[in-house]
Backbone as CSV, one residue per row, in Angstrom:
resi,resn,N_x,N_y,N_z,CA_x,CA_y,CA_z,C_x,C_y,C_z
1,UNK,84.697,136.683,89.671,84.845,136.645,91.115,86.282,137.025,91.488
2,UNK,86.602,137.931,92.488,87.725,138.534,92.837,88.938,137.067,93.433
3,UNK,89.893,137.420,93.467,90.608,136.096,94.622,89.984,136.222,95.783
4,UNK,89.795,137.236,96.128,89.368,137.347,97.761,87.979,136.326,98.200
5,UNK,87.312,136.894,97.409,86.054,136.489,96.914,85.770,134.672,97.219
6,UNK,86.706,134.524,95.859,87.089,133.329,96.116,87.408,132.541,97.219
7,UNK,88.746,132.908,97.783,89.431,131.974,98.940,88.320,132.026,99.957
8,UNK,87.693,132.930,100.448,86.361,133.011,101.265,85.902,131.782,101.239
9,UNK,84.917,131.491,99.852,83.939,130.921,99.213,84.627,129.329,99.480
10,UNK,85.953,129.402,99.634,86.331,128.177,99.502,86.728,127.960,101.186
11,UNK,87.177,128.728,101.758,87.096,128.539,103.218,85.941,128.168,104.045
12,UNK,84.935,128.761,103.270,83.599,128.700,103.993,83.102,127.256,103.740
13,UNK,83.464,126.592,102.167,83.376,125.189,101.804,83.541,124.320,102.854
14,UNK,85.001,124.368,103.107,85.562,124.004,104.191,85.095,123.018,105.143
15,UNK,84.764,124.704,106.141,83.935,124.830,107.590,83.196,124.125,107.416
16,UNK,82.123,124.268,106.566,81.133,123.666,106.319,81.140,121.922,106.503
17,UNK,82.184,121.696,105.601,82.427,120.268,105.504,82.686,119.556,106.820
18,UNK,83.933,120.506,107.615,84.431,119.763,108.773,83.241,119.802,109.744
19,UNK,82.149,120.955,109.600,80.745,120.524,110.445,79.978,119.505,110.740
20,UNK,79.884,119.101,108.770,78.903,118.151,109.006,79.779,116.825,109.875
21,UNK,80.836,116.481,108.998,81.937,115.471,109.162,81.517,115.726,110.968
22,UNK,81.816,116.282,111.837,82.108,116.471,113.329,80.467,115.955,113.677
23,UNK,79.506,116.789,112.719,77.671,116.784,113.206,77.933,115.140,113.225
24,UNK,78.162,114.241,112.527,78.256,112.729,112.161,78.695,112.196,113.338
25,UNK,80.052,112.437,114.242,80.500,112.024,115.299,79.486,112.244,116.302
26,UNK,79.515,113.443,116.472,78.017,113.754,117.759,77.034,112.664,117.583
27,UNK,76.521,112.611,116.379,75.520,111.877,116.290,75.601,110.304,116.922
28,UNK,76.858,109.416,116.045,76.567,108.515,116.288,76.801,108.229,117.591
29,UNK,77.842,109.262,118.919,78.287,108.877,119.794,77.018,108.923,120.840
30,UNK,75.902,110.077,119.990,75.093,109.664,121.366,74.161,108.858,121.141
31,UNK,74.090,108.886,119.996,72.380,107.787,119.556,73.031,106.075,118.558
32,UNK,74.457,106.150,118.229,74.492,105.339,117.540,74.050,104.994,116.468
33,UNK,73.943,104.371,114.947,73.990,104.298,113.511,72.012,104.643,113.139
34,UNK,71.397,103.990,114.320,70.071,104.711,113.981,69.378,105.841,114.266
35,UNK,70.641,106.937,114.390,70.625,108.278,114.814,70.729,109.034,113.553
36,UNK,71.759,108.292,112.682,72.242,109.000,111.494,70.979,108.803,110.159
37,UNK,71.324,110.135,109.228,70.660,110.680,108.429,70.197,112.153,107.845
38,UNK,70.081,112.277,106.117,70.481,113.670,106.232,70.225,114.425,106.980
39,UNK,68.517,114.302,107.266,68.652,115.713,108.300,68.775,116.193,109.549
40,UNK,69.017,114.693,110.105,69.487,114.724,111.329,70.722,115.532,111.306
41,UNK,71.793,115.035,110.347,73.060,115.620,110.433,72.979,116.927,109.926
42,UNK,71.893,117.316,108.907,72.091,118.752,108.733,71.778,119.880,109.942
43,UNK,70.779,119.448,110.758,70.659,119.906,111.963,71.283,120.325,113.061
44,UNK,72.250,119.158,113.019,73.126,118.844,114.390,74.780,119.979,113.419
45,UNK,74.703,120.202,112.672,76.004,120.943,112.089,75.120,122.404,111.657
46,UNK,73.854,122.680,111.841,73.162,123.677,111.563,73.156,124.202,109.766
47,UNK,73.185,123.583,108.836,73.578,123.646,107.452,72.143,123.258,106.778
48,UNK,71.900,123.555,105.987,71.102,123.050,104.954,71.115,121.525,104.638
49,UNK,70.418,120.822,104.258,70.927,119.221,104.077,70.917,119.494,102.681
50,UNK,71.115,120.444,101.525,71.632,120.446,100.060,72.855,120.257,100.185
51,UNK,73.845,120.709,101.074,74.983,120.993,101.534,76.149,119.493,101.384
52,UNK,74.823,118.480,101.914,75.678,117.062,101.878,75.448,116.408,101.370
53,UNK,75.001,116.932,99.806,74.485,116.059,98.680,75.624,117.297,97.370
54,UNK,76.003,117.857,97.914,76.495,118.771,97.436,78.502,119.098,97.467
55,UNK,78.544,118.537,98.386,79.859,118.863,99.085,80.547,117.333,99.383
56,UNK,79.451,116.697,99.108,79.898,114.607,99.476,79.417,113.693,98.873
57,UNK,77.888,113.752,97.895,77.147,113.174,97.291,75.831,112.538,97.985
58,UNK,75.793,112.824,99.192,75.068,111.726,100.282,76.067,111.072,101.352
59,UNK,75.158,110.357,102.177,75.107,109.849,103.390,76.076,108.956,103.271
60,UNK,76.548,108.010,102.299,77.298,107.193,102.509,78.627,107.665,102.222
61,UNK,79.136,108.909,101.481,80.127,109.677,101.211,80.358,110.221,102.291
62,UNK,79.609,110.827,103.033,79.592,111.729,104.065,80.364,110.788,105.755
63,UNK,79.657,109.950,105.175,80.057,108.993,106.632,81.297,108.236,105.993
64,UNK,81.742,108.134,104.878,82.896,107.589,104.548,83.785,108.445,104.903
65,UNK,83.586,109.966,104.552,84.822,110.936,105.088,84.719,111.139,106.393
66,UNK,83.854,111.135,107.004,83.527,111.104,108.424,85.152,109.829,109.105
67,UNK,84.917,108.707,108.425,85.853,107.178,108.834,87.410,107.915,108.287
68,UNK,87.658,108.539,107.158,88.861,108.533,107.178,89.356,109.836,108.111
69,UNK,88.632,110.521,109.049,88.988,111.876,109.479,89.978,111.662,110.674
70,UNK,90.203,112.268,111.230,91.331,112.284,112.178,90.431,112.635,113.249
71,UNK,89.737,112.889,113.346,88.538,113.160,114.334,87.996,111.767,115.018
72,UNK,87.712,110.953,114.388,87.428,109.663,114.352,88.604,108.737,114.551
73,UNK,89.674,108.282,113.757,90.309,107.742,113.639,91.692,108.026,113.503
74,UNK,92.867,107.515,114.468,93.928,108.030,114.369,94.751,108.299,113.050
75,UNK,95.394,109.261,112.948,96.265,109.576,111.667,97.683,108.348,111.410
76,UNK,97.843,107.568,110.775,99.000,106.899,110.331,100.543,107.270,110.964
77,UNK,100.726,108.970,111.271,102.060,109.454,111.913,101.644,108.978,113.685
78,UNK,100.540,108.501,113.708,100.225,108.750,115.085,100.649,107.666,115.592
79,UNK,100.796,106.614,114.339,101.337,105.373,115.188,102.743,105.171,114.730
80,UNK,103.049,105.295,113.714,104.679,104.853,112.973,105.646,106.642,113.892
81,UNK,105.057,107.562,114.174,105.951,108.995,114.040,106.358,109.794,112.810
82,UNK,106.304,110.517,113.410,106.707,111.486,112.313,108.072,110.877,111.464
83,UNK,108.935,110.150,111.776,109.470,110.026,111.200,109.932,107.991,111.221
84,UNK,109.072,107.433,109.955,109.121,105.698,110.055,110.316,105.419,110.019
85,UNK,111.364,106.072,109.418,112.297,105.220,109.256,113.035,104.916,110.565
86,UNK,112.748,106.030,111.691,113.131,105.324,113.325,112.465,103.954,113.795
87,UNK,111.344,104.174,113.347,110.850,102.904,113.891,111.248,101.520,113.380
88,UNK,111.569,101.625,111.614,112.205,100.760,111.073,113.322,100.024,111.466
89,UNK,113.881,101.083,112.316,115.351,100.559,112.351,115.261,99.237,113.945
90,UNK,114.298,99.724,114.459,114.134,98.324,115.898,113.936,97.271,115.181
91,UNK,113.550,95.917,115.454,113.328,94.372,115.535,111.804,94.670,115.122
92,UNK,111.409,93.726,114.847,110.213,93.306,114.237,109.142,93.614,115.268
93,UNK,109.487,92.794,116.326,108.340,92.803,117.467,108.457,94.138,118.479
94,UNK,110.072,94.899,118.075,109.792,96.465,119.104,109.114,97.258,118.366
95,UNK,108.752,97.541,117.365,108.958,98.334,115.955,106.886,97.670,115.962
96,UNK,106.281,96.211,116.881,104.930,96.404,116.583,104.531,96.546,117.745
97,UNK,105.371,96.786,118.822,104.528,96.710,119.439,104.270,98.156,120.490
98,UNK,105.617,98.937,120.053,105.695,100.344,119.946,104.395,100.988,119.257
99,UNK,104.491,100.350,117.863,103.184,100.968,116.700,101.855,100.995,117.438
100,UNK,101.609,99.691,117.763,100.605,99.296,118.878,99.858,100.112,119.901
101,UNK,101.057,100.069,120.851,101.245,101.208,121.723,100.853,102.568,121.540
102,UNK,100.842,103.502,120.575,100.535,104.032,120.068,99.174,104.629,119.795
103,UNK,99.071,103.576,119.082,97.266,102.959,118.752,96.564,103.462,119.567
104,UNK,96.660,102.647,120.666,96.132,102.312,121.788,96.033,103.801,122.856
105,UNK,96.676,104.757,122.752,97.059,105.772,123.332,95.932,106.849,122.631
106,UNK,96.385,106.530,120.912,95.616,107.543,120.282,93.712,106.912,120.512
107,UNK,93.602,105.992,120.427,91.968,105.575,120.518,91.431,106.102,121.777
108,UNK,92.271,106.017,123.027,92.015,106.485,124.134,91.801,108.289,124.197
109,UNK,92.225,108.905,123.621,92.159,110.400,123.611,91.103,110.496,122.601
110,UNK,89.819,109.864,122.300,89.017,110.164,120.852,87.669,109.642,121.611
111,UNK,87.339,110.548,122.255,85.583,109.804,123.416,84.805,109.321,122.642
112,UNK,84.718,110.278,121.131,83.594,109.548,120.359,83.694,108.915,119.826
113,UNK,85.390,108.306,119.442,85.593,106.999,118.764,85.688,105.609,119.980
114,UNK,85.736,106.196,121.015,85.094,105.224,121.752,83.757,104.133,121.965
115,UNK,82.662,105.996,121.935,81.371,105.571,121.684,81.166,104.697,120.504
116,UNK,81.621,105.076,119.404,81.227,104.341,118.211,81.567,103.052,118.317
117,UNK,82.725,102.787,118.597,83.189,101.687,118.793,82.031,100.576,119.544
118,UNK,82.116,100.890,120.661,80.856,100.467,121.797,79.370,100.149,120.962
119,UNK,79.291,101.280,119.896,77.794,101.102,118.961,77.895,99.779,118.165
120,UNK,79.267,99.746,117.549,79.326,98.600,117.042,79.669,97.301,117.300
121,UNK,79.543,96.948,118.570,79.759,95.963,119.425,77.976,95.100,119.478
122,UNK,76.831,96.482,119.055,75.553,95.451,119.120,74.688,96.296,117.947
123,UNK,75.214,96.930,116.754,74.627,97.106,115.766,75.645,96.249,114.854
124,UNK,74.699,95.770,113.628,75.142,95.289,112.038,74.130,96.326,110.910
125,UNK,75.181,96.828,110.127,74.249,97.910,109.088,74.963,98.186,107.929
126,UNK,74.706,98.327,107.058,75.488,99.073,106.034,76.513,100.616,106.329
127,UNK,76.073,101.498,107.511,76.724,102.102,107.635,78.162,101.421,108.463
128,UNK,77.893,100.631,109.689,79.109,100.619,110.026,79.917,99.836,108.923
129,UNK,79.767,99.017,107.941,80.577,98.455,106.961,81.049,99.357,106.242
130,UNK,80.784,101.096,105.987,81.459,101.920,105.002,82.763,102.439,106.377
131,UNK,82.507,102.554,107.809,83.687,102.896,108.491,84.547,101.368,108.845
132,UNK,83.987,100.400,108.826,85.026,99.476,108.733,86.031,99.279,107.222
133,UNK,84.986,99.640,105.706,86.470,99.764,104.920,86.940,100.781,105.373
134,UNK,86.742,101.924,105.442,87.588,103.344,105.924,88.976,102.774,106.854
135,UNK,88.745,102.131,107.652,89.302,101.154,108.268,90.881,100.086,107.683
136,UNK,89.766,99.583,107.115,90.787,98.788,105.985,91.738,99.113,105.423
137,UNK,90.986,100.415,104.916,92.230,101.272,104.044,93.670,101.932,104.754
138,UNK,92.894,102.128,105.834,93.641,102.975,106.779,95.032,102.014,106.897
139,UNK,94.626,100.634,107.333,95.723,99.749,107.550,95.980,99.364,106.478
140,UNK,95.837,99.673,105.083,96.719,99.208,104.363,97.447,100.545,104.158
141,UNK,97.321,101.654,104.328,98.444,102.692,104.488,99.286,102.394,104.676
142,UNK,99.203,101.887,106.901,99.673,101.778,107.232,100.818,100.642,107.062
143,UNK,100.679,99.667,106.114,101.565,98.961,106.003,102.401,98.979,104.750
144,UNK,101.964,100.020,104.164,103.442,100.872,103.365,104.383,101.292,104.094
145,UNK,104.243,101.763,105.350,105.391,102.037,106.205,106.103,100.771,106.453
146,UNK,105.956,99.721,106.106,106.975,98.567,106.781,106.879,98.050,105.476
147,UNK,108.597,97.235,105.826,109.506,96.545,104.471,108.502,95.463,104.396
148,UNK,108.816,95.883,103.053,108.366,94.369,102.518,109.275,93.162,102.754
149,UNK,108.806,92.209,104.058,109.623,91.605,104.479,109.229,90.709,104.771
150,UNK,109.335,88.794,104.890,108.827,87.710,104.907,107.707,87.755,105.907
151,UNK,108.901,88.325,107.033,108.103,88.422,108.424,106.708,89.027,108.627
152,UNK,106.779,89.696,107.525,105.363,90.618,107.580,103.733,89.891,106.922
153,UNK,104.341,88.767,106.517,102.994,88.097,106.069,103.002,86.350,106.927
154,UNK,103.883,86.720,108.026,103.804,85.435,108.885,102.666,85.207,109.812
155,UNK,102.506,84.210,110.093,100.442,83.739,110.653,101.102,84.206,112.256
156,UNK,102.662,84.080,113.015,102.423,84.461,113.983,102.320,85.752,114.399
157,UNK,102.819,87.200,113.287,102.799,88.149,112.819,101.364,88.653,113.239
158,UNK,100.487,88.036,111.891,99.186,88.514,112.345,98.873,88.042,112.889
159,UNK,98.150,86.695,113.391,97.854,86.460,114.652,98.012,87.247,115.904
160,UNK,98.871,87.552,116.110,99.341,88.258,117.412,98.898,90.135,117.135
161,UNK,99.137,90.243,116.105,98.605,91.459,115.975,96.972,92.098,115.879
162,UNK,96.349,90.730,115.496,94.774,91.241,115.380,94.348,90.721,117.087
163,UNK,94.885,89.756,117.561,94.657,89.203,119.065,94.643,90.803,119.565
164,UNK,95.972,91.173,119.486,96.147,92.439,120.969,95.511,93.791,120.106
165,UNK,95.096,94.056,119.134,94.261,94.978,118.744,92.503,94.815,119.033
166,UNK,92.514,93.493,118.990,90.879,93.240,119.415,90.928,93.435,121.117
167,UNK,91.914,93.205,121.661,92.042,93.624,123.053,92.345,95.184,123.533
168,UNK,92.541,95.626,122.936,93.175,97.124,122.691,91.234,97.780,122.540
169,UNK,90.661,97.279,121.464,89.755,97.918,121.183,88.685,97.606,122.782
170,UNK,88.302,96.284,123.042,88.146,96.150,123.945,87.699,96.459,125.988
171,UNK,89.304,97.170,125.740,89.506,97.623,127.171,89.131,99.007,127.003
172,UNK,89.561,99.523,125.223,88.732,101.195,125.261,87.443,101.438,125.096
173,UNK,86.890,100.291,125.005,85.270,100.572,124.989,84.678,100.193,126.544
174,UNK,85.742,99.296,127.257,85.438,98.859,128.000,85.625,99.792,129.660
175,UNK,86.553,100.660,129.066,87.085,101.733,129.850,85.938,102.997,129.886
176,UNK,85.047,103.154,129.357,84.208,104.364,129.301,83.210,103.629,130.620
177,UNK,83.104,102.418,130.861,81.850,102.349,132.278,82.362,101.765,132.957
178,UNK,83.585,101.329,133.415,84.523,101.033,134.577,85.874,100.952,134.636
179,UNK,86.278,101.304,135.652,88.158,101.801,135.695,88.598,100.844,135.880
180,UNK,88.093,99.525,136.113,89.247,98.137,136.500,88.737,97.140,136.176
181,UNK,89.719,96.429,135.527,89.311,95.481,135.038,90.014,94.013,135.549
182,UNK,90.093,93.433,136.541,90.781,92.286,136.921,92.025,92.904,137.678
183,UNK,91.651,94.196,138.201,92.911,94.999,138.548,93.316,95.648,138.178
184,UNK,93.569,95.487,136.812,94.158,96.692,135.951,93.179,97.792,135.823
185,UNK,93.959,99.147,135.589,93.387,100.180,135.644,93.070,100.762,134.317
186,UNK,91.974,99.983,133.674,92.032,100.283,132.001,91.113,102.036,131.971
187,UNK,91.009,102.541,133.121,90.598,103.949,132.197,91.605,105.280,133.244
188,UNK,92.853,104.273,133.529,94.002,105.359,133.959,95.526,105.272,132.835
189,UNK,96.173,105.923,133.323,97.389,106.033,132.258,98.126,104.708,132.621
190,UNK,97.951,104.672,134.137,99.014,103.321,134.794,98.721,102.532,134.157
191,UNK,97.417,101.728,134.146,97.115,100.690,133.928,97.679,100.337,132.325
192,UNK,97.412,101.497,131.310,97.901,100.949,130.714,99.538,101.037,129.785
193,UNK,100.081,101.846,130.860,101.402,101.669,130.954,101.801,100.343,131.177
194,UNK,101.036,99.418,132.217,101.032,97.976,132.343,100.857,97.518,131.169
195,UNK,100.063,97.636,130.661,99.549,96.944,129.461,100.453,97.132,127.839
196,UNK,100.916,98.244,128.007,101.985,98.203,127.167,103.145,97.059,127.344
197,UNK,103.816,96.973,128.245,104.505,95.979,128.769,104.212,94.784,128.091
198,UNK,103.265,94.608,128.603,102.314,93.185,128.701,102.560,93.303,126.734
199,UNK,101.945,93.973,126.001,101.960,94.098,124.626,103.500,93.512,124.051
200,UNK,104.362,94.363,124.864,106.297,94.246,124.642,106.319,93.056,124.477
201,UNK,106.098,92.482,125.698,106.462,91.075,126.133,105.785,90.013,125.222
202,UNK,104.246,90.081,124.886,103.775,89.246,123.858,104.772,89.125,122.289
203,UNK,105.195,90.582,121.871,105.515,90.266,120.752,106.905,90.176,121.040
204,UNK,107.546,90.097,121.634,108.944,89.438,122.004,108.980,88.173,121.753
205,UNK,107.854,87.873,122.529,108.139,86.368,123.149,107.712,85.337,122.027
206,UNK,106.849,86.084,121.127,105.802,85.731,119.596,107.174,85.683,118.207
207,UNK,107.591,86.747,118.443,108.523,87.060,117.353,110.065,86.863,117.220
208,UNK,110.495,86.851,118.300,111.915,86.686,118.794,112.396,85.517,118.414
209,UNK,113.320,85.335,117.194,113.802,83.687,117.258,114.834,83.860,118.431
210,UNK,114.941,82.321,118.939,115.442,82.030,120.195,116.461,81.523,119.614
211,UNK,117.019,81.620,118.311,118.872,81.696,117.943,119.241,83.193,117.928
């Protein structure tokens, strides 16, 4: 086989892959986890279903790369920046709640990680447990970016951090069928420009020794 030949063959791999991976999002955002299956997804990406027994092993490979994609789920630079060691250099609680912030920005620009989200608010299945480790993993990436530092395995630490992430997830699922929520404007930028604040101020007020 020529190079040319080749790089083709392997480009076309590719495409292919990022199809199905994308066919998976469509799917679950409009029908949710009892939508998914091979040939549903071979359909909805127009491919052969040999393709994802071939290129992923099956359904549960397929929807695992589906969880770590950037399509789905924000990329790690999306919350620390391109460059961690800026963020390193703030206080504990600017440095999470900046990260946070972040988060929260990137989940909002991802409609179908919205939907999904929303799916899993009233399905339990084996599939959503392969995107919740996807999940898992993701945040333990993410916490190679920060020192290994006492503070980082303190109960008010996490506490406060899984609180305003379950609220974070929340207002973005909660934001796809109404713009206000107690006032706040959870499916405008203001509102949660407020809400960033509101985030600041929690982990200030959580983390800040008062010497």
């Amino acid at each position: 086989m020529s190079e040319t030949a080749e790089l083709a063959g392997t480009k076309n791999k590719e495409t292919t892959k990022l199809r199905l991976i994308s066919a998976v999002g469509s799917l679950l955002a409009r029908g949710g986890f009892s939508a998914l299956g091979i040939n549903a997804v071979a359909d909805e990406a127009g491919v052969d279903k040999v393709l994802i027994y071939r290129y992923f092993g099956g359904m549960a490979e397929l929807l695992s790369a589906f969880g770590r994609s950037s399509d789905f789920w924000p990329s790690v630079a999306e919350v620390v920046g391109e460059d961690p060691s800026k963020l390193m250099e703030l206080s504990l609680a600017e440095r999470w709640a900046i990260g946070l912030s972040r988060y929260a920005a990137a989940l909002r620009e991802r409609p179908v990680t919205k939907e999904i989200l929303a799916w899993e608010l009233i399905e339990e299945n084996d599939l959503i447990q392969i995107l919740r480790k996807a999940r898992e993993e993701w945040f333990e990436d993410l916490m190679t970016h920060f020192p290994d530092d006492p503070d980082a395995t303190d109960a008010d630490l996490v506490g406060t951090v899984l609180l305003i992430v379950g609220a974070i997830h929340y207002f973005v699922v909660l934001g796809r069928l109404q713009g206000n929520f107690s006032g706040i404007e959870i499916d405008a930028d203001a509102g949660w420009e407020y809400l960033d604040v509101l985030i600041s101020t929690i982990f200030e007020r959580t983390l800040t020794n008062p010497d």
